[in-house]
C-alpha positions in Angstrom: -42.2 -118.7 129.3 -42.2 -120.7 126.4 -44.7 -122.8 124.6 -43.1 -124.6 122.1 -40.2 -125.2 120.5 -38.8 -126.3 117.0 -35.6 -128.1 116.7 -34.5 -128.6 113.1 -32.5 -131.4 112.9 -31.0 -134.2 110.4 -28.1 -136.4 111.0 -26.6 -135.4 107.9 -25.5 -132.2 109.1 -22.7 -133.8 110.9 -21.4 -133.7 107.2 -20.2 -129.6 107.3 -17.1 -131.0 108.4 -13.1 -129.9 107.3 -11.5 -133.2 108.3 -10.3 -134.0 112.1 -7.2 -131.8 112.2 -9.8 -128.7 111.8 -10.9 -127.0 115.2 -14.5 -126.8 113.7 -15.3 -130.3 114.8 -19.1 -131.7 113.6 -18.6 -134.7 116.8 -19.8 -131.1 118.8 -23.2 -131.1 117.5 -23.7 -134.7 117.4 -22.8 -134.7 121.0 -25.0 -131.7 121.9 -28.2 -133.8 120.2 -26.8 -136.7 122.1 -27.1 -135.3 125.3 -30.2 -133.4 124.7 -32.0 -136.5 124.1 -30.5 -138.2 127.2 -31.3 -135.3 129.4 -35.0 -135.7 128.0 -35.5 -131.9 126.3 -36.2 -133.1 123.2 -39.0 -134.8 124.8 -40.5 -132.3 126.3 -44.3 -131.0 125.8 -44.0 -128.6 122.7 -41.2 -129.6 121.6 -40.4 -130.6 118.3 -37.9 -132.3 115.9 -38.1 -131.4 112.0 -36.0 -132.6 109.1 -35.1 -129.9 107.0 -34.7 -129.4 103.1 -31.7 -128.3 101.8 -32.0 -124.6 100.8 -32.2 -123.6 97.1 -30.1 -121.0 95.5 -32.8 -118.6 95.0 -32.8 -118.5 99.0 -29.0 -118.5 100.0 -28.7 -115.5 97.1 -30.5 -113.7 99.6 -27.2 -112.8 101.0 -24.9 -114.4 98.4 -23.9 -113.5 95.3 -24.4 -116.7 92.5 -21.0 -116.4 91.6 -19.9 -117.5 94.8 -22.5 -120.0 95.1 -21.2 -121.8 91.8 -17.7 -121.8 93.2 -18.8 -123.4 96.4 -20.3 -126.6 94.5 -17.4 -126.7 91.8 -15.0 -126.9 95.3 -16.8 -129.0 96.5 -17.4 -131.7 93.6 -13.8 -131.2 92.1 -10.9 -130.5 94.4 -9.5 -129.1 91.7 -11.9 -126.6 91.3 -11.7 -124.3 94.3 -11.1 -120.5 94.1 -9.0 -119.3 97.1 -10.2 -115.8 95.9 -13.3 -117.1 97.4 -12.2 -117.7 100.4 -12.7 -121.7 100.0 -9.3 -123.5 100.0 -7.9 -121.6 102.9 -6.8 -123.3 106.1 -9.6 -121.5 107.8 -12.1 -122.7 105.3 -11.0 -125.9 103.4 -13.0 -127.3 100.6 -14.5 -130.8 101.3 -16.3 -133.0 99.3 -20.3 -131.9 99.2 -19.4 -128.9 101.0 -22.3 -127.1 98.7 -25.1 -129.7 99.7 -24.4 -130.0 103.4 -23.6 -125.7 103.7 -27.1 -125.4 101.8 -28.5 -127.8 104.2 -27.5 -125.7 107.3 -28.9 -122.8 105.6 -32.1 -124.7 105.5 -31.9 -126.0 109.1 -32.0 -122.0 110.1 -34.8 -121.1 107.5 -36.2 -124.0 109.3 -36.7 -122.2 112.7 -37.3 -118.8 111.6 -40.3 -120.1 109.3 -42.0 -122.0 112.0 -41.4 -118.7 114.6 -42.9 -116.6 111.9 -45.2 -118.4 111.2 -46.7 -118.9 114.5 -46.3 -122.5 114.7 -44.0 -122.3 117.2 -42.9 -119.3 119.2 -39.2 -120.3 119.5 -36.6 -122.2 117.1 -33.3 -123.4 117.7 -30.8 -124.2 114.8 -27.6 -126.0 117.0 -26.0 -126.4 113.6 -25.9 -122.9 112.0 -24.5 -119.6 113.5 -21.7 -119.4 110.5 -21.9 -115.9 110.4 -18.5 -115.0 109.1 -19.1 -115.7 105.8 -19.3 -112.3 103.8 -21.2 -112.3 100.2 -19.2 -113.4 97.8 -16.2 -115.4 100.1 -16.1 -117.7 102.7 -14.6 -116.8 105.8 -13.8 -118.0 109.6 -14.9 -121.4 108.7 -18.3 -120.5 107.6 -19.1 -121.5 104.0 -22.8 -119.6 104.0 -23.7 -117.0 106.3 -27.4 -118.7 107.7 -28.4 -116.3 110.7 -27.6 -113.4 107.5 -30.2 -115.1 105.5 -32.8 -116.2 108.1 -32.8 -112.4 108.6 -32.9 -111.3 105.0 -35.8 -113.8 105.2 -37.7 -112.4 107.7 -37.8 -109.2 106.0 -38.4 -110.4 102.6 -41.6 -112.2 104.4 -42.7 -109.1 105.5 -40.9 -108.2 109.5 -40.3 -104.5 109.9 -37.9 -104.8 112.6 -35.3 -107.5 112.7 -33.1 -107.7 116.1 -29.6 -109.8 116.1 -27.8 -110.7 119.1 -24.6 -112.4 118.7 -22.9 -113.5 121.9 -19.8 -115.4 119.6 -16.4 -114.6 121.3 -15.6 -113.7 117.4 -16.9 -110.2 116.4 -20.5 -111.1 114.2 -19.1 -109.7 111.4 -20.5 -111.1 108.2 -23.9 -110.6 109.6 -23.1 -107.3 110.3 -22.0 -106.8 106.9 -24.8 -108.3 105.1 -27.2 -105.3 107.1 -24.5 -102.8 107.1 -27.2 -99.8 105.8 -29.9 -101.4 106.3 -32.3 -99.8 109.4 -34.7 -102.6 109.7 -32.0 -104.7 111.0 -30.1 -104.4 114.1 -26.6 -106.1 114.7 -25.4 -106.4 118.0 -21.9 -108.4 118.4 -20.8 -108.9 122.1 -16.7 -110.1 121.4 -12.8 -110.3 122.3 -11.8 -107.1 121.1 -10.4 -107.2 117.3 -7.3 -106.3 118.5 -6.3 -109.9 119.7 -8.7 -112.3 117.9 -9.8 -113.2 114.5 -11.5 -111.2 112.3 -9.7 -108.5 114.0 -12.9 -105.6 113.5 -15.8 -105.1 115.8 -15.1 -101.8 117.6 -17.1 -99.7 119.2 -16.8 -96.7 116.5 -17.8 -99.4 114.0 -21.6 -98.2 113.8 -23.5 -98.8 110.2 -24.0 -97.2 107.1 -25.2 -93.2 106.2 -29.5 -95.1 106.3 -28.8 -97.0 109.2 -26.4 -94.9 111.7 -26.3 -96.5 115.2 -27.7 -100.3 113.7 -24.6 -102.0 113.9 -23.8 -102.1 117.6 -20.0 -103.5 118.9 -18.8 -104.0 122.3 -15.2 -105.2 122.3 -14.6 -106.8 125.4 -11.1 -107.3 127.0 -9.3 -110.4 127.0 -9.5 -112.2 130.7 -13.3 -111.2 130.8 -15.4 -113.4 133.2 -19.0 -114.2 134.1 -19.3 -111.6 135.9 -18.1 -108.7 133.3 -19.5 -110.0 130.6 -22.9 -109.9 132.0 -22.6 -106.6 133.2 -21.8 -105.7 129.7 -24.4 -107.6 128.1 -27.0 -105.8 130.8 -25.4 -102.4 130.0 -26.2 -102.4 126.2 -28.5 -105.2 124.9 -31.9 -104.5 126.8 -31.9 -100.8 126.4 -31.0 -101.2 122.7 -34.0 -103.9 122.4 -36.4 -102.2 124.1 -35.8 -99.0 122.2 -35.8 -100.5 118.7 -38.8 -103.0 119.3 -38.2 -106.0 116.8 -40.6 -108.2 116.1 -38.0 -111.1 115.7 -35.3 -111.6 117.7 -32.4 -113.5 116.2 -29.2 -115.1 117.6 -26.1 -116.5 117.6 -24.4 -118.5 120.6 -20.7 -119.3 119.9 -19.7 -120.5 123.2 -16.0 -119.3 122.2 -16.1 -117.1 125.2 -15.6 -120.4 127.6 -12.7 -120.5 130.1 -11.7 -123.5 128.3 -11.9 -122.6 124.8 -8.3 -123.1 122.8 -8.8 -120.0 120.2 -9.9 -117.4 122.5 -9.2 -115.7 126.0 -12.4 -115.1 127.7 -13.1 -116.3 131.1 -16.8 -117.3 130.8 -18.2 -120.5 132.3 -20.9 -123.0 131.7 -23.0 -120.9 134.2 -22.1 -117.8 132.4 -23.2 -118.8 129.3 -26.8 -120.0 130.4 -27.2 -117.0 132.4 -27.1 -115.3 128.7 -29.5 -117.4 127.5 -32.1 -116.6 130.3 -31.2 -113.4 129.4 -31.8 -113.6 125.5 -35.0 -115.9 126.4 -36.4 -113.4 128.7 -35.8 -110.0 126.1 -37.1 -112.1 123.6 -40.7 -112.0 125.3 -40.9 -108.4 126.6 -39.5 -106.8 123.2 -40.2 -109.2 120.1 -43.7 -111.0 121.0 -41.7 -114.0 122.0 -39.8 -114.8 118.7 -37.3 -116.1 118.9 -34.9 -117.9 116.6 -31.8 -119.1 118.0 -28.6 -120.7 116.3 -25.3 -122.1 117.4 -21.7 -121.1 116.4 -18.0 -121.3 117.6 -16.8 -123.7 120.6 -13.9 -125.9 119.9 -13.4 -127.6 123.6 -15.7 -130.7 121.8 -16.6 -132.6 125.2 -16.8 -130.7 128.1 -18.5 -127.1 127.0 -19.8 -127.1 123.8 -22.7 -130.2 124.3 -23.4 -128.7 127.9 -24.0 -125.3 127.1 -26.3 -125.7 123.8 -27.8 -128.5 125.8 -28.7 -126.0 128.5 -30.0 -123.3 125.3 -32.6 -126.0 124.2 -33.6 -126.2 127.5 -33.8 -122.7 128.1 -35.7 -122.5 124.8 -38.2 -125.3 125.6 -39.4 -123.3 128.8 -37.9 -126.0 130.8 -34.2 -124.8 132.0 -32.0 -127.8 133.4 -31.1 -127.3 137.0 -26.9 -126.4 136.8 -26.1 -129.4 139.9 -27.9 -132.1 137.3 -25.6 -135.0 136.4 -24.5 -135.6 133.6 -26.3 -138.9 132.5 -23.3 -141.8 132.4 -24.8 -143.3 129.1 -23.8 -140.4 127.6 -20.6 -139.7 129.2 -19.5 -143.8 128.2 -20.4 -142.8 124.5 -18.2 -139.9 124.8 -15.1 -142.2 125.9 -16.3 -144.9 123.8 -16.8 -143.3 120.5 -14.2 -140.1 121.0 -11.8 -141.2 123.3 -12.3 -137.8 125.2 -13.0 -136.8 128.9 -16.9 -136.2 129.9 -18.2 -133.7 132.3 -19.8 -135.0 135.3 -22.6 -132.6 135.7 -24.3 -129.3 133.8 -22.6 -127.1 135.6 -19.0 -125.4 136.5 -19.8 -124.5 139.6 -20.1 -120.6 139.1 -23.0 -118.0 140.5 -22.6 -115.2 138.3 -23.7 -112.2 139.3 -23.0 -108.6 137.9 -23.2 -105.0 139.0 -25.8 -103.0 137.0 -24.4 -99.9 135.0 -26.4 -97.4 137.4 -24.6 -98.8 140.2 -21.9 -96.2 138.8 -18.5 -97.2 136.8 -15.1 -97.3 136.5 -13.1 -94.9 134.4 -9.9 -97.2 134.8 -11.4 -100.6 134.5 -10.7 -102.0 130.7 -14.0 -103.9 130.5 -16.2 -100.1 131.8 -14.5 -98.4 129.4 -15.2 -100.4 126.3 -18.7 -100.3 127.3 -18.7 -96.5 127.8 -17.7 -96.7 124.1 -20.1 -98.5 123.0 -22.9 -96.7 124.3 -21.7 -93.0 123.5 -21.3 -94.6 120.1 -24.9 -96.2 119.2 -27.1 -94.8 122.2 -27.7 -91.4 121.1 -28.6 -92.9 117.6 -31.5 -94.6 119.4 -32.6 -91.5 121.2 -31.0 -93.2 124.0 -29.0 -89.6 126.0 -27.9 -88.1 128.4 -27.3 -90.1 131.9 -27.7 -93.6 129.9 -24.6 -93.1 128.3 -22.9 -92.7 130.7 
């Protein structure tokens, strides 16, 4: 489907980095680009590296208030200096050295992609670092310092999109994002999490719907812990196309935390490697019947370092690029001996965990005791008839 690509990327965004006791990890997105050069995507026809420019206050106050700005860079040039009021200084969000500078440049890695998709010099972008969408106006939150999916969207608009779409598929509900567009009807949020009731931030449900101007534009579906491939999708295909094809963006934006892993030490979905690229197919293919093919994608949560997180963004580049990496592929052993070598941690053999998702369509008829059924039921009666979406869709 696609026909190019735009990968923003710089080295020095390894640098948004809490220290190595913090689950946040940067080695993950140095071993994602690692791999995705190995693997050959970023060599692809159509394909293309940038470096992005830090982004300038003027941009990041899009969503930010300069207050909080100012506090960000005082944290981070004196440690004396930070303002746990802010939400910097926290054991969620510590205050590093630079942290302003490298959280601006992550800001500008996203801008990055959504320029060059609006634009028209590239139909898709792909930000691996960003996806902090936690962090609210004026605090940090969740480990996100600035809140760059929230401002490549307040971008878009500001440049002139009518309709903005955002998908978030973060095991963690999208809620800083969500907040950022709370009453505003140009945008709409869709978050795909753990319920609130057992994860961090601990909101996201279904009755959680927007602002009195924008009723039915903040969508949540709070999934039950334990929730596999094969649920998930079934969710996802319950509430994201109709939703998309009803409000007819003309960008598609999203986040993909791969939080919702199996393997995954902060959260308790079930999903796979498998799982996870299905989702992007997904995303990939909506993109092109309901936003002209624009499509700016950015990374997120996933704190097993090794064996998900690199795979599975690996396999989103692909997906991006038009050229999707068969699931049996091996692993290439130059990479895995750089894993061992430089991290002392266990490589994955090949791009796959050896899962066929598959999913029963919401027509197909539901299940009034099953957990996962009903939290989509909620969802729908919530948003649906906001959309003009009645009747025998929602239920």
């Amino acid at each position: 489907m696609s026909r190019s690509l735009v990968v923003p990327w710089d080295e020095a965004l390894i640098g948004y980095d809490f220290g190595p006791e913090h689950p946040l990890n940067p080695l993950r997105v140095d071993l994602t680009m690692r791999l995705a050069r190995e693997l050959g995507v970023l060599d692809l026809p159509g394909v293309t590296v940038v470096r992005p420019e830090p982004a300038g206050d003027d941009l990041i106050a899009l969503v930010h208030e300069r207050e909080y700005i100012e506090a960000v860079r005082r944290a981070g040039a004196d440690a004396d200096q930070v303002d746990i009021r802010r939400g910097i200084g926290t054991s969620d969000t510590p205050a590093f050295a630079g942290m302003h500078d490298v959280s601006a440049l992550v800001v500008g890695a996203t801008i990055a992609a959504a320029e060059a998709v609006w634009t028209g010099r590239s139909e898709h972008g792909v930000s691996i670092a960003g996806g902090l969408h936690h962090a609210m106006p004026g605090a940090g939150s969740g480990f996100c310092v600035y809140n760059d999916p929230a401002i490549a969207v307040a971008w878009l608009l500001e440049q002139g999109a009518e309709r903005v779409a955002y998908v978030d598929v973060d095991v963690h509900h999208g809620d800083g994002v969500e907040r950022a567009f709370w009453d505003e009807p140009r945008v709409l949020t869709i978050s795909l999490h753990e319920s609130g009731r057992y994860l961090f931030p601990g909101s996201g449900s279904a009755d959680e719907c927007g602002g009195p101007a924008a009723e039915g534009c903040a969508v949540n579906l709070a999934l039950p812990p334990g929730t596999g491939d094969n649920g998930w999708l079934r969710a996802f295909h319950a509430v994201v196309p109709p939703l998309l094809a009803q409000f007819r963006p003309d960008v598609l934006v999203t986040q993909h935390g791969c939080d919702s892993h199996l393997l995954d030490p902060l959260a308790h979905l079930r999903l796979t490697v498998d799982g996870q690229r299905a989702s992007y197919a997904a995303l990939h293919s909506l993109a092109h019947e309901h936003a002209g093919g624009r499509w700016v994608a950015c990374g997120g949560g996933g704190y097993e370092l090794s064996e998900v997180v690199p795979r599975v963004w690996t396999h989103l580049l692909a997906e991006a690029a038009g050229a999707p990496i068969p699931p049996e592929t091996e692993v290439p052993q130059a990479w895995r001996d750089y894993v061992s070598r430089r991290y002392g941690l266990r490589a994955p053999q090949r791009m796959t965990d050896g899962a066929q998702p598959s999913w029963r369509e919401w027509s197909d008829g539901l299940d009034l005791a099953d957990p996962l059924d009903q939290a989509v039921l909620a969802t729908r009666r919530a948003v649906f008839p906001a959309h003009g979406l009645g009747g025998h869709l929602v239920l």
